[in-house]
C-alpha positions as CSV (number, residue, x, y, z in Angstrom):
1,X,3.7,55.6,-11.3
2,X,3.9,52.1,-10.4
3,X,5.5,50.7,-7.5
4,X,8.6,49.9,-7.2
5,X,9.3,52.2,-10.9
6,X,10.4,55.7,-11.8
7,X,9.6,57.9,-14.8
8,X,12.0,59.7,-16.2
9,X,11.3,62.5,-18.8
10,X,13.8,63.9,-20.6
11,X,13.1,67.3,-22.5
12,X,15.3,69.3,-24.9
13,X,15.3,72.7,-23.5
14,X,17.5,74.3,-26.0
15,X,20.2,73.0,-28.5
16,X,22.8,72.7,-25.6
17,X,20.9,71.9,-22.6
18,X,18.2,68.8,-21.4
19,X,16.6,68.5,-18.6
20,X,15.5,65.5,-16.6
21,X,12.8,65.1,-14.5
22,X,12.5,62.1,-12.5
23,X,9.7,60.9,-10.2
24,X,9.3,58.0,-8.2
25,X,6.0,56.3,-7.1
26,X,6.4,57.8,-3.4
27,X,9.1,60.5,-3.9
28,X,8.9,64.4,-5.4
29,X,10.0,65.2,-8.5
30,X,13.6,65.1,-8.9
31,X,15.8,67.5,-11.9
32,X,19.0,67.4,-13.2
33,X,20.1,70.0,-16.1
34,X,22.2,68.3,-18.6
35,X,24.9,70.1,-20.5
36,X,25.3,68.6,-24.0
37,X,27.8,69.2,-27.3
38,X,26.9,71.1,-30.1
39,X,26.7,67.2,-32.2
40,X,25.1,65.9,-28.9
41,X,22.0,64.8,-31.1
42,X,24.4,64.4,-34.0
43,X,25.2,61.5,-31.7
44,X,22.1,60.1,-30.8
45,X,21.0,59.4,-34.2
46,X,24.7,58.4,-35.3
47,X,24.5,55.6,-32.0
48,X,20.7,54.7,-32.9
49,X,21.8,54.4,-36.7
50,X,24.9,51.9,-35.3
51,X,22.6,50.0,-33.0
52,X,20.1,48.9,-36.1
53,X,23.0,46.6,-37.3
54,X,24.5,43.9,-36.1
55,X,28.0,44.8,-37.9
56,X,29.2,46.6,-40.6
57,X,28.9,44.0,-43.1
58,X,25.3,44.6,-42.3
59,X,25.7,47.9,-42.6
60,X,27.3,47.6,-46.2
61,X,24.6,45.1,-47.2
62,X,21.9,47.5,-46.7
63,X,23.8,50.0,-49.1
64,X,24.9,52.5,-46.2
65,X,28.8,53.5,-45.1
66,X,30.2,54.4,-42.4
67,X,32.7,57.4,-42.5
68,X,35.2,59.8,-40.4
69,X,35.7,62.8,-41.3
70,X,38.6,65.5,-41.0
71,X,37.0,67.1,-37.7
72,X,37.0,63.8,-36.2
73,X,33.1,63.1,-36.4
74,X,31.3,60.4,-38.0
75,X,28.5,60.2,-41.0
76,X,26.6,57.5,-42.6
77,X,25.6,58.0,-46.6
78,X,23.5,56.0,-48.5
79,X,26.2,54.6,-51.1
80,X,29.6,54.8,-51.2
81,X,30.4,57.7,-52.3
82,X,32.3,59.8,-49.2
83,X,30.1,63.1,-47.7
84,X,33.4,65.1,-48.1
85,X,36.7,64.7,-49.8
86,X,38.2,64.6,-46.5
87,X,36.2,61.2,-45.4
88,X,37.5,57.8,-44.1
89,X,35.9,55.0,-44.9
90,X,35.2,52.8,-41.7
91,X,35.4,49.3,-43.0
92,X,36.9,47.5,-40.0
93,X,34.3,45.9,-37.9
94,X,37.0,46.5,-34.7
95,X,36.9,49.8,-35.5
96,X,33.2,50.4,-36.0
97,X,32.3,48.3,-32.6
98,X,34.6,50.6,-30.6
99,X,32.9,53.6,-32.0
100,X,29.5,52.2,-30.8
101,X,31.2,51.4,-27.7
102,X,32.4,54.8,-27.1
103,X,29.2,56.3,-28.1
104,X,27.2,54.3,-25.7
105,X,29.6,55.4,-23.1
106,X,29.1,59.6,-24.1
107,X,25.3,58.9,-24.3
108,X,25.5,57.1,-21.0
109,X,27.5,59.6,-19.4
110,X,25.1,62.3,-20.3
111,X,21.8,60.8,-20.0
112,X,21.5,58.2,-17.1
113,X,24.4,59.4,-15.1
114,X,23.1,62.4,-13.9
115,X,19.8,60.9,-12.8
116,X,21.2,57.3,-11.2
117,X,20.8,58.8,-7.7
118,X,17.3,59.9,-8.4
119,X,16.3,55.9,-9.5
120,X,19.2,53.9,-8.3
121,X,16.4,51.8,-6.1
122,X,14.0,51.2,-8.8
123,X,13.4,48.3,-10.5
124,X,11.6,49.4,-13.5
125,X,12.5,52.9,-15.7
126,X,9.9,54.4,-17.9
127,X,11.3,56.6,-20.2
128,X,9.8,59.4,-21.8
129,X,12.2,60.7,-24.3
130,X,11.6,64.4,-25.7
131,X,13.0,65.7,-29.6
132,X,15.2,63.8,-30.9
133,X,15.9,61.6,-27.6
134,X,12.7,59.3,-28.8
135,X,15.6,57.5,-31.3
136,X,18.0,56.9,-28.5
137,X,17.6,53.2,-27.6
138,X,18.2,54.1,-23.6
139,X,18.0,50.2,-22.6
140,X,21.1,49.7,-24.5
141,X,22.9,52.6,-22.8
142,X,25.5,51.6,-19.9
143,X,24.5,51.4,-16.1
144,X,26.9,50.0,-13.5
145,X,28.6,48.7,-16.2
146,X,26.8,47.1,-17.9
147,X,23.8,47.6,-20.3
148,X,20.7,48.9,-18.8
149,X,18.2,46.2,-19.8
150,X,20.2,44.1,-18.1
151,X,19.9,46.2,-14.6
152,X,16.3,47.2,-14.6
153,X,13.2,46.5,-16.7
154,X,12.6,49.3,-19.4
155,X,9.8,50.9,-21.3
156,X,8.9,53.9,-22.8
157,X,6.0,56.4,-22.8
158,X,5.3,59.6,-24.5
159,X,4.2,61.3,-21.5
160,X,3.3,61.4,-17.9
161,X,-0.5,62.1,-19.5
162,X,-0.5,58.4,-22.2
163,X,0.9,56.8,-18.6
164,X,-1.8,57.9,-16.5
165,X,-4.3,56.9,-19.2
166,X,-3.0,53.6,-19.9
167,X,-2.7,53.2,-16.0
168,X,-6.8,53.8,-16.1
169,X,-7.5,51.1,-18.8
């Protein structure tokens, strides 16, 4: 690990649970197990989906639509036909930035939360997302307030393995 960075590798260990492993350049490995939803990754893509425009008029334009439905979660179709008779169009662009909002905050809560003692004094994270993590776009996710890029330096790796590797070239 370089100094002065951490890795931190999340893995899917079943549908409801994720672990994090987190290991500094002069620390042991540190874990947290993470609880998560049924629609945890439900989430993830619906957040990494919302990040890829910059509003819902660029949403639209692409041919997609954003959509509540009855149990309260949210869907994106390809047209604009509703994914249920019981679906909402989301055409407000206050309502559509509060749901990425909110969804950044779940995400947040869940993922860097529980391992922000383990890294709190590093500068730089490498990520190593697991499943369907590798879509989340973490550097967007909040920490101390504010986004996380805009904290620490960010990048990604597949594994503790490609790092060592690309350490060695």
């Amino acid at each position: 690990i370089p100094k002065d960075a951490c890795l931190v590798n999340f893995m899917k260990v079943s549908d409801d649970t994720l672990l994090a492993l987190c290991l500094g350049n002069d620390t042991d490995v540190q874990a947290a197990n993470i609880p998560v939803s049924k629609d945890f990754f439900d989430k993830c893509q619906l957040y990494h989906e919302l990040n890829a425009y910059a509003d819902i008029n660029a949403l639209h334009s692409d041919g997609k639509y954003l959509w509540q439905l009855a149990d309260g979660t949210y869907k994106i179709s390809l047209g604009r036909t509703p994914p249920d008779d019981s679906a909402t169009a989301i055409n407000n662009s206050e309502k559509w930035l509060a749901l990425r909002k909110n969804l950044a905050e779940e995400l947040s809560r869940k993922l860097i939360q529980p391992v922000e003692q383990f890294v709190s004094a590093s500068a730089h994270w490498i990520i190593s997302p697991d499943a369907e993590l590798n879509i989340v776009p973490f550097e967007t996710l909040l920490y101390r307030g504010k986004m996380l890029i805009e904290s620490v330096d960010v990048s990604y790796v597949p594994s503790l393995a490609v790092l060592n590797l690309m350490k060695k070239r």
